[in-house]
C-alpha positions as CSV (number, residue, x, y, z in Angstrom):
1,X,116.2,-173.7,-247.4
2,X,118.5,-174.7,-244.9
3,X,116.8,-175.4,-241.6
4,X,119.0,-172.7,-239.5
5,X,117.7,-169.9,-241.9
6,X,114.5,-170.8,-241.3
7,X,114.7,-170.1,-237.8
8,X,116.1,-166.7,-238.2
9,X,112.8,-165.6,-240.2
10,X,110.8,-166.8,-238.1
11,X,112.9,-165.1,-235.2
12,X,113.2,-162.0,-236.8
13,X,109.6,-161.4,-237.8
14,X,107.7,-160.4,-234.9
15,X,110.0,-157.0,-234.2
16,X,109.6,-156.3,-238.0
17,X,105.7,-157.1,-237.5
18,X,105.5,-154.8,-234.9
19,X,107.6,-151.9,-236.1
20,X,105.5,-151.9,-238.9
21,X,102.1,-152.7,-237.0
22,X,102.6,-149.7,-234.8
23,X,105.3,-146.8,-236.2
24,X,105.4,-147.0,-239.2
25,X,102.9,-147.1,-242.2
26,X,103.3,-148.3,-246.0
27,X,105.9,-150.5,-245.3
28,X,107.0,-153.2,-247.8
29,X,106.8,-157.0,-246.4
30,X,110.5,-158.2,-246.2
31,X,111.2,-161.7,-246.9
32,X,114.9,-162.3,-245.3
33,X,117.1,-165.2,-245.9
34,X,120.4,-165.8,-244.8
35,X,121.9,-169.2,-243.1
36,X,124.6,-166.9,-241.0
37,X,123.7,-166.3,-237.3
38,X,123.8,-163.3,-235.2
39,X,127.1,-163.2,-233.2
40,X,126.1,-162.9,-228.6
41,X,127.3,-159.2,-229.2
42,X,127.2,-157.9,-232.6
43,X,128.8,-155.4,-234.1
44,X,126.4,-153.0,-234.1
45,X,125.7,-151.7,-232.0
46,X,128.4,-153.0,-230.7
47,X,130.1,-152.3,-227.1
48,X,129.4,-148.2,-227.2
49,X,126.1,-147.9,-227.8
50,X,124.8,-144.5,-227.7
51,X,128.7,-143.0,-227.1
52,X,129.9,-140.7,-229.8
53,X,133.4,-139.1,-230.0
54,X,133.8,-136.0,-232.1
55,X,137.6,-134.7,-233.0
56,X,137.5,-131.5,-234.7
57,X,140.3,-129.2,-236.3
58,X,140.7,-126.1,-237.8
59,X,144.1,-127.2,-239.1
60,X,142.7,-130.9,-240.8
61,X,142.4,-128.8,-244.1
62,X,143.4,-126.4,-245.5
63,X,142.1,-122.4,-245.6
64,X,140.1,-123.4,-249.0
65,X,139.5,-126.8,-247.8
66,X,141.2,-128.3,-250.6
67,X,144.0,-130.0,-249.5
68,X,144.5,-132.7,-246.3
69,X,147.2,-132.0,-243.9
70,X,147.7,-135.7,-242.9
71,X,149.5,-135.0,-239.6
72,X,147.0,-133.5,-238.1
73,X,144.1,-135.8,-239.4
74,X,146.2,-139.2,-237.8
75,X,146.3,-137.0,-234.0
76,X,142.5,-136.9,-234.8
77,X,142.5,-140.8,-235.4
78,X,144.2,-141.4,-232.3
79,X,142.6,-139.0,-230.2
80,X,139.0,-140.2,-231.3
81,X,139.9,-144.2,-231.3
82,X,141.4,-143.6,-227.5
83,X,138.5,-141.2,-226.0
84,X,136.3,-144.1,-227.4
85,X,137.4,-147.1,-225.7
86,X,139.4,-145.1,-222.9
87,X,142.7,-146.9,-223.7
88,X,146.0,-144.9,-222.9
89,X,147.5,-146.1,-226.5
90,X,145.9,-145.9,-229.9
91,X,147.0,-149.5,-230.8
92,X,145.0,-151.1,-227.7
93,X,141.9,-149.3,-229.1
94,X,142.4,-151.1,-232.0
95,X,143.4,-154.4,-229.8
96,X,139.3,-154.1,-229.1
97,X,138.1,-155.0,-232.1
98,X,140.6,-156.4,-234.2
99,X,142.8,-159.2,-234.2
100,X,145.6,-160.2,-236.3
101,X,144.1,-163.4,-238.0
102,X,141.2,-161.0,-239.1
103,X,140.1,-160.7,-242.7
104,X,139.1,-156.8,-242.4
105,X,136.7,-154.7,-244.6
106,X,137.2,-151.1,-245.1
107,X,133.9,-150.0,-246.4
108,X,135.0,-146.4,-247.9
109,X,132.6,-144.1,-249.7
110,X,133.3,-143.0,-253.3
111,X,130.2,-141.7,-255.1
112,X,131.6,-138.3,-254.2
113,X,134.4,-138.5,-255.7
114,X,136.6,-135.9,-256.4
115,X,135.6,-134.1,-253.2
116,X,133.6,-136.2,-251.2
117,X,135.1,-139.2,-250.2
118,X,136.4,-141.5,-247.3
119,X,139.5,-139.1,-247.4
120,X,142.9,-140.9,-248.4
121,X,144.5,-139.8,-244.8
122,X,141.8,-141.5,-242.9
123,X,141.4,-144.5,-245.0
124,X,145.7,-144.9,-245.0
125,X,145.9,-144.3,-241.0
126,X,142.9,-146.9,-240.7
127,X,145.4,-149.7,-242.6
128,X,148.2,-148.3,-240.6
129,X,146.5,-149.2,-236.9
130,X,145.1,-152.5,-238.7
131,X,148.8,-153.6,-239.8
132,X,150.1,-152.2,-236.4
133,X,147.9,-155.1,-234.7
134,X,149.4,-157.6,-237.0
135,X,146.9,-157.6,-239.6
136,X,148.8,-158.5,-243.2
137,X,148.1,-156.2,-246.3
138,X,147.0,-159.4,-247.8
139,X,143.7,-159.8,-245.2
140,X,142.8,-156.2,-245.8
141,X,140.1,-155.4,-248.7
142,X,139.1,-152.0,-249.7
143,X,136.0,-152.0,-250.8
144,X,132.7,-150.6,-252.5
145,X,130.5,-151.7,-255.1
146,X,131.2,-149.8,-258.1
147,X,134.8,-150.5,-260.1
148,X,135.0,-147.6,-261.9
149,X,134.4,-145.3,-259.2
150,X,136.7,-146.7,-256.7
151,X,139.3,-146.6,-259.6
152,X,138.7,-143.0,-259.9
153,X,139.4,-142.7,-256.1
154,X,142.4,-144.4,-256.6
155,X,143.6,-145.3,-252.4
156,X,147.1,-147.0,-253.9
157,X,149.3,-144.6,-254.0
158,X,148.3,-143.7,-250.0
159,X,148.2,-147.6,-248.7
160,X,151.3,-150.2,-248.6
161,X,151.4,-152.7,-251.7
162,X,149.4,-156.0,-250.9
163,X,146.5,-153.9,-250.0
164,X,143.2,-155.7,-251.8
165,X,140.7,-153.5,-254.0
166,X,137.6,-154.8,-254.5
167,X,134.1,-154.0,-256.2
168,X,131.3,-156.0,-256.8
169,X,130.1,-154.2,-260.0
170,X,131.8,-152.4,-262.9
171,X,129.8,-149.6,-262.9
172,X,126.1,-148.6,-261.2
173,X,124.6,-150.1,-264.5
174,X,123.0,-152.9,-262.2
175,X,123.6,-155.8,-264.3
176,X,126.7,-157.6,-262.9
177,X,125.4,-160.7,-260.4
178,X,128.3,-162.8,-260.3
179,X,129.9,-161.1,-256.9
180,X,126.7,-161.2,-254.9
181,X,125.2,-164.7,-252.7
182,X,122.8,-166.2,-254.0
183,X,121.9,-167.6,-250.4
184,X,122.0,-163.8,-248.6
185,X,119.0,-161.8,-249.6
186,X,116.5,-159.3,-248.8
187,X,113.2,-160.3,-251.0
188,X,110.6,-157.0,-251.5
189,X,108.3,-156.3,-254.1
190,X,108.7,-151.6,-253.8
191,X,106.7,-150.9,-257.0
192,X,106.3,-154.1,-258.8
193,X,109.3,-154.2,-260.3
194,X,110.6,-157.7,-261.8
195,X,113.4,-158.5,-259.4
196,X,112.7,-158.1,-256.0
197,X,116.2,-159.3,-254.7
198,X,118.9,-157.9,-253.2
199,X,121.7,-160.1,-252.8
200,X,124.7,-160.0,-250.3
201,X,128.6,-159.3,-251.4
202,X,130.0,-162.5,-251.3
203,X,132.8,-160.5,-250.4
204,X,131.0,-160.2,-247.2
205,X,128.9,-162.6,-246.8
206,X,132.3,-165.5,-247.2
207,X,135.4,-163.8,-247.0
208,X,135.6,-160.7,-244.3
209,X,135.5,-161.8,-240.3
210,X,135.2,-157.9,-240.0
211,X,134.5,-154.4,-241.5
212,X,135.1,-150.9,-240.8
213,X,132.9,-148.0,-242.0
214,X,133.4,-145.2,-243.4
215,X,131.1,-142.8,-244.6
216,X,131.2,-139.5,-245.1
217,X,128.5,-136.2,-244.0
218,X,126.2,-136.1,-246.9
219,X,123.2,-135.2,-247.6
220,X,121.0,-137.5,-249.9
221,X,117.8,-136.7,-252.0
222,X,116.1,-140.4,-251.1
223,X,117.0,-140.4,-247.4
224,X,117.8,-136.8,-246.1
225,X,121.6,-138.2,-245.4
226,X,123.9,-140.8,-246.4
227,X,126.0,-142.0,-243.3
228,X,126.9,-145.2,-241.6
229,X,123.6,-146.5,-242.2
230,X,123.5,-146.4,-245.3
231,X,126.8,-146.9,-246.5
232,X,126.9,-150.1,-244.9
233,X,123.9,-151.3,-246.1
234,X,122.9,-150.1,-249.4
235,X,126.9,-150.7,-250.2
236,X,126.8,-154.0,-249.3
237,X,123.8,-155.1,-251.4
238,X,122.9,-155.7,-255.2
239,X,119.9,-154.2,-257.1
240,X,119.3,-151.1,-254.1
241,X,117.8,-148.4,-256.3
242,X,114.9,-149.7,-257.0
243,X,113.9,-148.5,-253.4
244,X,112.7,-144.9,-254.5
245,X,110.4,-144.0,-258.1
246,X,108.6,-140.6,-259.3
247,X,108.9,-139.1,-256.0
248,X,108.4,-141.8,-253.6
249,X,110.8,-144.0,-251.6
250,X,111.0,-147.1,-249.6
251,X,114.2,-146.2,-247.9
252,X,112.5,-145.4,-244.7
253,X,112.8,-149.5,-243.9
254,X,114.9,-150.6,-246.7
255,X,118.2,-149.2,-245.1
256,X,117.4,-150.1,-241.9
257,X,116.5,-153.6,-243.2
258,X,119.7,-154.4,-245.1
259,X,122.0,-153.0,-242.0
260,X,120.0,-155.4,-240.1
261,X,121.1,-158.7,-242.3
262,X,123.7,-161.4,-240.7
263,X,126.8,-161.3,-241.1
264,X,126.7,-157.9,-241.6
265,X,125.5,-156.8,-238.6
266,X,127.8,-158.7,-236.3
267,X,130.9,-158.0,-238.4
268,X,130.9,-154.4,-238.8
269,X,132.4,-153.4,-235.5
270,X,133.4,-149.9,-236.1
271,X,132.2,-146.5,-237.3
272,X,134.5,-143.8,-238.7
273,X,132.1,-140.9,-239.8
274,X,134.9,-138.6,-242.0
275,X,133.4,-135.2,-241.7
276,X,136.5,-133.8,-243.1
277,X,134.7,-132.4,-246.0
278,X,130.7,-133.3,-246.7
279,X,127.9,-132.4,-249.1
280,X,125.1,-130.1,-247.7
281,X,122.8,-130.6,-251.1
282,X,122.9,-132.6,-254.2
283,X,124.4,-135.5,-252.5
284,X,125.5,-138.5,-252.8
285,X,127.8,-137.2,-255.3
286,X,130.0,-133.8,-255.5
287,X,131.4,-133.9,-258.5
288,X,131.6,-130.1,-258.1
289,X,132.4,-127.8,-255.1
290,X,129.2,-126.1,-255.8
291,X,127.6,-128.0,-252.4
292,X,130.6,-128.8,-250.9
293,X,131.0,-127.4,-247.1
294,X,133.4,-128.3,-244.4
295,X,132.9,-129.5,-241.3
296,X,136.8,-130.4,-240.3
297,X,135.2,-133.1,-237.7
298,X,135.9,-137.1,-237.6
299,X,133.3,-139.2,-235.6
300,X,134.0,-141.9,-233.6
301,X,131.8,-145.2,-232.5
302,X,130.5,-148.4,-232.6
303,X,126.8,-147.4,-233.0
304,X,125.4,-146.1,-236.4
305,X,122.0,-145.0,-235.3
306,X,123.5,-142.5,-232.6
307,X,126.4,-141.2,-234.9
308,X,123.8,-140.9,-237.9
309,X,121.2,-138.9,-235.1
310,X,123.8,-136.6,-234.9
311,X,124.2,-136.4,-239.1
312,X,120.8,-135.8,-239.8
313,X,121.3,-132.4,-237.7
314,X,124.6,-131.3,-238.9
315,X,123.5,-131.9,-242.6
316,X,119.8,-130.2,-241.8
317,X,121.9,-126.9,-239.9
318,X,123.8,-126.5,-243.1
319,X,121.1,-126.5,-245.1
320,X,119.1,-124.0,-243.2
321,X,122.2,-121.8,-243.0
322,X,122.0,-121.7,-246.8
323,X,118.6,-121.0,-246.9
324,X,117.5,-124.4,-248.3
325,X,114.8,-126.4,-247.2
326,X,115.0,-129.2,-244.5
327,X,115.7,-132.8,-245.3
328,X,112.4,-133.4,-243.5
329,X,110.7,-130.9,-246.1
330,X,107.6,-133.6,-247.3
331,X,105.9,-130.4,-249.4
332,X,105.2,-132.9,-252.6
333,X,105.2,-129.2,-254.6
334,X,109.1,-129.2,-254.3
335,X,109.4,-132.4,-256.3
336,X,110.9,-132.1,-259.9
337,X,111.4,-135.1,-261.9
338,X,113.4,-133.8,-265.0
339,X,116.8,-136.5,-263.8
340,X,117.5,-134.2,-261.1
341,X,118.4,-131.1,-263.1
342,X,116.2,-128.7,-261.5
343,X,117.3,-130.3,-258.0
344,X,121.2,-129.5,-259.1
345,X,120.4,-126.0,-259.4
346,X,118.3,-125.2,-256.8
347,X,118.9,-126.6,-253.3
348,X,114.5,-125.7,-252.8
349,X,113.7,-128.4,-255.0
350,X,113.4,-132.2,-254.1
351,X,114.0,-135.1,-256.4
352,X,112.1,-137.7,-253.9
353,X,109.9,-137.2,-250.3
354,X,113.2,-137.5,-248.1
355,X,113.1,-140.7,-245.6
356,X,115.3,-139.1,-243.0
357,X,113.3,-141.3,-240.7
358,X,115.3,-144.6,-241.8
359,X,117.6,-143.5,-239.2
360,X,114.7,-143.8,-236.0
361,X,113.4,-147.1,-237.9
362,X,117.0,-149.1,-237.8
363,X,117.2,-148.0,-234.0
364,X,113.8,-150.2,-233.7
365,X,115.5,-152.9,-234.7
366,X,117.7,-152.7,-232.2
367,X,120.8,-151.4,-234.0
368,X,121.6,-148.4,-231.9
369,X,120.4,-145.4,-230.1
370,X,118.1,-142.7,-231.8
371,X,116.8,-141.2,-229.1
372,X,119.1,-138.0,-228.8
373,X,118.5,-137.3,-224.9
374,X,120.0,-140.6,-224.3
375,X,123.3,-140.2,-226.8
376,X,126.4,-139.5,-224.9
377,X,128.8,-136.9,-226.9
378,X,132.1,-136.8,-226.0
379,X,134.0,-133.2,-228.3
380,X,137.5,-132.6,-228.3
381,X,139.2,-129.7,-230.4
382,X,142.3,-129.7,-231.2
């Protein structure tokens, strides 16, 4: 082990100690290795901590919700990017955190395909303000981990030629290891299972000098929500699912963990939160409208913890307004464990305890604001 790396576990150890010393129980021991350092300001939280621009729009979608009217979802880019960083032009806001020699990452969202992911509007007017800075098609990678389903979201027809598609995995069949670092890891032993391991993209971890996020409003059955959090981490990483069994999930630290790993943390310098459409139950996927609603809202930000705060109550409202039970429902009777198919029918039943508190345990380690008093929400309609 490099002697750099060493350093950082020994650095990072005591908040971890404490975290789990004195809030939280039953959490696994993390062994973290990674010889990249944390940049003086990383990217996350980044230079808006606790600040959170919502743009919403009647007119973003259609009546049914079914189809993007791109016009108006670009004024909602611009709108969000300049309330965030108070710049009278939408290209200066981008000015802040990239520049033109960048390699950029656009983490989109796909597991929700058809319906549910990092829309084709947002993701093209993302590459449009990155090319408008000077970035090349050739520096920009969109990316996720599994081929097939990034295939299936197909972004080329929306993005200029040159644009880079990548996926560390051909399918979530956890057996492809050639794309991941060997030297960027997050060791755990969750329930004993024979790799412990999850390895960086290399993408990532020796390519990108920056990454954009984003997500999308979801509801999940291991962690209440899947949102920037999540997406960054747990799509970043090899060998993830192995985080939740029969019920029971480690995701409460896991996530928070992951999010937490150099260079990821000090390259992702931007959170786009596409509430265009989201999933209210059955998430991450929506292969079906069945638990599709619409929330016609794009959130803006450099802090994850604050704009996932704010997700773990839109996704919980929906549910109650359905009459389903709240992501922080811990009733172990609601558990079924026939491969989800009870769950898929009825939005009562849970498939794992939810960890919706992976959101308060990443804001302990320092990578943004949970407490909701202290989260600054700026809303413009349009």
């Amino acid at each position: 082990m490099k002697r750099r790396t060493f350093v950082q576990l020994l650095a990072a150890t005591p908040l971890a100690s404490k975290i789990r010393a004195e809030e939280f129980k039953d959490i696994p021991k993390y062994k973290i290795v990674t010889p990249h350092k944390r940049a003086a300001k990383p990217g996350m939280p980044g230079p808006y901590p606790g600040k959170v621009v919502s743009v919403k729009s009647a007119k973003c979608l259609s009546e049914d919700g079914l189809k993007f009217n791109d016009e108006v979802v670009r004024e909602m880019m611009e709108r969000g990017m300049r309330a965030l960083t108070g710049d009278a032009k939408a290209v200066d806001s981008w000015r802040r955190f990239i520049s033109p020699d960048d390699i950029v990452g656009v983490k989109v969202n796909v597991v929700g395909r058809p319906w549910v992911v990092s829309s084709h509007p947002i993701v093209a007017e993302v590459v449009r303000n990155l090319m408008a800075v000077g970035v090349k098609p050739a520096q920009i990678y969109i990316y996720d981990r599994f081929q097939d389903q990034l295939d299936e979201a197909n972004y080329a027809p929306h993005l200029p030629e040159g644009v880079n598609y990548y996926a560390s995995e051909r399918a979530n069949e956890n057996v492809d290891r050639l794309n991941y670092d060997p030297g960027v890891y997050v060791e755990a032993d969750m329930f004993g299972e024979e790799d412990t391991r999850s390895n960086m993209m290399k993408l990532i971890s020796q390519n990108l000098t920056k990454i954009i996020n984003i997500p999308n409003m979801k509801d999940h059955g291991a962690t209440g929500v899947t949102g920037c959090l999540k997406n960054i981490a747990y799509g970043g990483f090899s060998n993830v699912a192995r985080t939740h069994d029969r019920g029971v999930s480690h995701t409460l630290s896991f996530v928070g963990e992951l999010a937490n790993v150099e260079p990821i943390r000090s390259r992702t310098v931007l959170q786009i939160m596409d509430g265009l459409r989201g999933v209210w139950h059955g998430g991450p996927g929506a292969r079906t409208l069945k638990y599709v609603f619409f929330p016609r809202t794009i959130m803006f930000g450099t802090d994850p913890v604050a704009i996932d705060r704010l997700l773990l109550d839109i996704v919980d409202d929906e549910r109650k307004r359905r009459g389903a039970i709240s992501i922080w429902n811990r009733d172990e009777s609601t558990l079924d464990f026939n491969n989800g198919k009870k769950r898929d029918e009825d939005p009562n039943t849970n498939i794992i305890i939810r960890e919706p508190r992976h959101v308060e345990y990443a804001g302990k380690l320092g990578l943004g604001v949970h407490d909701i008093r202290k989260i600054q929400i700026k809303e413009i309609e349009l």
